[in-house]
C-alpha positions in Angstrom: 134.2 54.7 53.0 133.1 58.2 53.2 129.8 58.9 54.4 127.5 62.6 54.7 125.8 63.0 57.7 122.8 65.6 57.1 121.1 66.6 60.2 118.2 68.7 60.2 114.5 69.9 61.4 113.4 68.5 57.9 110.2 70.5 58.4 109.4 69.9 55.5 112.4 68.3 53.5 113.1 70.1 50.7 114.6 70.1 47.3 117.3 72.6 48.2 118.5 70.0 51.0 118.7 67.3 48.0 120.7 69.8 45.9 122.8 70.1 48.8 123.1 66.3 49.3 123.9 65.7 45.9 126.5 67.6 45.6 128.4 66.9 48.4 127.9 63.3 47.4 129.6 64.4 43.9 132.6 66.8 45.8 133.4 64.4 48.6 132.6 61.3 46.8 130.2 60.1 49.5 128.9 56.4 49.3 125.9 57.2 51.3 125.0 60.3 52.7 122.5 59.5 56.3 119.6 62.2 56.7 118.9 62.4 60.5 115.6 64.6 61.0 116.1 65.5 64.6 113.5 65.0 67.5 114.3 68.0 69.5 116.5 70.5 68.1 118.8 72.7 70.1 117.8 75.6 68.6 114.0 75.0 68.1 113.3 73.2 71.9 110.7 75.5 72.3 109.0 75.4 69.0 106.0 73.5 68.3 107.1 70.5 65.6 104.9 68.3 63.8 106.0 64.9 65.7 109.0 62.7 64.6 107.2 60.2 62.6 105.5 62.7 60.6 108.9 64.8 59.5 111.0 61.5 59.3 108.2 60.0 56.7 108.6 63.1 54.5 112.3 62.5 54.7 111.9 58.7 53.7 109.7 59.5 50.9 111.8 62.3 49.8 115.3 60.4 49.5 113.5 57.3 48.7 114.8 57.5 44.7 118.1 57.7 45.6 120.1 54.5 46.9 122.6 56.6 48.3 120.2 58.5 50.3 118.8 57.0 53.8 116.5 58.4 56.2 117.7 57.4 59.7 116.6 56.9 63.2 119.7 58.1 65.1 117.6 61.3 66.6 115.0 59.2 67.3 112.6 59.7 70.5 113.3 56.1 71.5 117.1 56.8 70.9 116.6 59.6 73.9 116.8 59.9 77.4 113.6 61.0 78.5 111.1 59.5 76.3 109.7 60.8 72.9 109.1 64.0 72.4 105.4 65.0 70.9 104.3 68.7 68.9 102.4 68.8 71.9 105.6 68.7 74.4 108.8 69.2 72.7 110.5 68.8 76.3 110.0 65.5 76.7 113.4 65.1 75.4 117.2 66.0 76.0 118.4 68.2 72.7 119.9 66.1 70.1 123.0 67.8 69.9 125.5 66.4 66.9 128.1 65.5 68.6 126.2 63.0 70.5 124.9 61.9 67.4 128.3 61.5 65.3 130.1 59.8 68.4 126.7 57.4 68.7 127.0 56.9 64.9 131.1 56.4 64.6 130.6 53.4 67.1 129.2 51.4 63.9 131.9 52.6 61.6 135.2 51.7 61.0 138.3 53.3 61.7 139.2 53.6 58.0 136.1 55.3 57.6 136.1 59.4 57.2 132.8 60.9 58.0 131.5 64.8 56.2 129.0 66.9 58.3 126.6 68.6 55.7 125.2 72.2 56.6 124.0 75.4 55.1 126.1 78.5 55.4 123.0 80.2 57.2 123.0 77.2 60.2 126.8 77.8 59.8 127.1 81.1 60.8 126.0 80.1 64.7 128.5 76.9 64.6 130.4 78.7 67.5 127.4 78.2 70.1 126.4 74.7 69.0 127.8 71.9 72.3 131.3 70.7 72.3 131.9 72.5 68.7 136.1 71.8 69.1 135.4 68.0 69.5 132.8 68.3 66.7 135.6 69.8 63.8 138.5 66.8 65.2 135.0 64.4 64.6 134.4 65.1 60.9 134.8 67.4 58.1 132.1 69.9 56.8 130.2 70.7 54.1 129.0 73.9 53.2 126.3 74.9 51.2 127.2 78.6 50.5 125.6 81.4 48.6 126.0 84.6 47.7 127.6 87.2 49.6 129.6 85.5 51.7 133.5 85.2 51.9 135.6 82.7 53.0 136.9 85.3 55.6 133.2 85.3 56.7 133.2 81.7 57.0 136.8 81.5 59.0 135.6 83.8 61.4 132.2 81.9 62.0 134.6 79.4 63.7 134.5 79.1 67.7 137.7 81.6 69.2 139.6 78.2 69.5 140.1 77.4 66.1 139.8 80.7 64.5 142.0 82.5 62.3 143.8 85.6 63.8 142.2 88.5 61.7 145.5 89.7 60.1 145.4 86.1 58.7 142.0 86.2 56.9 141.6 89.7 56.0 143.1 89.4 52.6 140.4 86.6 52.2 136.9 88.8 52.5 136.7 90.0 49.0 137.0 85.8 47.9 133.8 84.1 47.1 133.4 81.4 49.5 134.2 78.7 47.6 136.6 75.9 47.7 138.4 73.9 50.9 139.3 75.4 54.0 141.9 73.6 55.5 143.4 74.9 59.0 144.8 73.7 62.3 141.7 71.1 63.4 139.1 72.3 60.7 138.6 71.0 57.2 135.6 72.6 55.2 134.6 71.8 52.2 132.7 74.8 50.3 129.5 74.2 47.4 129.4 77.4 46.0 126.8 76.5 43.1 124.3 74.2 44.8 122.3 77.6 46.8 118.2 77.5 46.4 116.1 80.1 47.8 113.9 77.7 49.3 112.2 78.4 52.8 110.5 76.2 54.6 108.7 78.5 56.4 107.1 79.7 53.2 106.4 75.6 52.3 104.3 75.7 55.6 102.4 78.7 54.7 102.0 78.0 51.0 100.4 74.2 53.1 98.2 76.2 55.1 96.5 78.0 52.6 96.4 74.6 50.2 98.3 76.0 47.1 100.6 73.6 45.1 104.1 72.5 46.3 105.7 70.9 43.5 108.2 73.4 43.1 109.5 72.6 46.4 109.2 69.3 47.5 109.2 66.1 46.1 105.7 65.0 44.9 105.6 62.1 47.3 106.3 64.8 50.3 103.6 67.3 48.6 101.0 63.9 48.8 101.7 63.5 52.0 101.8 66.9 53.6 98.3 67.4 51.5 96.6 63.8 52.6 97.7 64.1 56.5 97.2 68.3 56.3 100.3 68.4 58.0 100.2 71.9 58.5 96.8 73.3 58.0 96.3 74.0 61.4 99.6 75.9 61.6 
């Protein structure tokens, strides 16, 4: 069984993150993709979050037409060390880091099983710095949501020094698109070149705040829901 593992802030969940998930459903032939909204992000520790429940609902409601799709609780505060983490106190926790979360996940999986790390090329270009990022490529293939203006050299040489190409070997590479599989010595990538939405979610919070309409971003059970519990009015 293949299975998509899409980790993420999810603040809000989007429609470009379902584009993305569809498509790597259709490329990789995914029988269920997982999304994990995470309770403290490495990147975001110090950030205040709207708490766990609150971003894992709007991930719940926005997969919740698609049987493939399921919201999940691996990133969970009870599923941390140090208790749950709140908008208030973000430390509260240990960072999820995903390679705690794929080993955690692989214990319920079979060996037969292969499991496909979704990402956006923007979160991709800092892969190098994410914790234990060798053990994460032997864990799992990725895919990529690209866009445009990047090469596959640019996406070879986002790798961590361990894995990367020597630059005589991806030169001839930065005038392609980056499209297509990557396939080297301990990496497989899988590239979405088409799937690319210029949707931020920092403009979803700010078009929240002010009370304007959010169809065209989110799903209209997330919009409902950021409008009834004014998620982010005081933002």
């Amino acid at each position: 069984m293949n299975i998509g593992l899409f980790g993420g802030t999810f603040d809000p969940i989007h429609r470009g993150h379902l584009a993305l998930a569809r498509a790597a459903r259709e490329r990789c032939q995914l029988s269920r993709v997982l999304f994990v909204p995470a309770n403290v992000p490495p990147h975001k520790q110090h950030d205040l979050l709207p708490a766990f429940s609150h971003r894992y609902a709007m991930t719940a409601l926005a997969t919740m037409q698609e049987k493939e799709f399921l919201p999940s609780l691996l990133e969970a505060p009870e599923n941390c060390e140090s208790g749950p983490a709140t908008k208030k106190n973000n430390k509260a926790s240990r960072p999820n880091y995903t390679i705690d979360t794929v080993m955690h996940l692989k214990q319920s999986l079979k060996k037969a099983d292969r499991l496909f790390l979704l990402i956006g090329i923007d979160a991709f270009e800092d892969i190098a710095k994410w914790h234990r990022v060798a053990d994460l490529f032997r864990e799992c293939a990725f895919v990529i949501a690209s866009r445009p203006g990047y090469s596959l050299a640019d996406v070879a040489n986002a790798l961590p020094e361990s894995l990367r190409p020597r630059k005589e070997v991806t030169q001839p590479f930065h005038k392609q698109a980056a499209s297509g599989d990557l396939v080297l010595s301990g990496v497989t990538i899988h590239l979405l070149d088409k799937v690319y939405q210029p949707i931020s979610s920092t403009a979803i919070r700010q078009a929240a705040a002010a009370g304007m309409p959010l169809g065209k971003f989110v799903e209209p059970a997330v919009a409902e829901y950021i409008k009834k519990t004014g998620l982010y009015r005081s933002r």
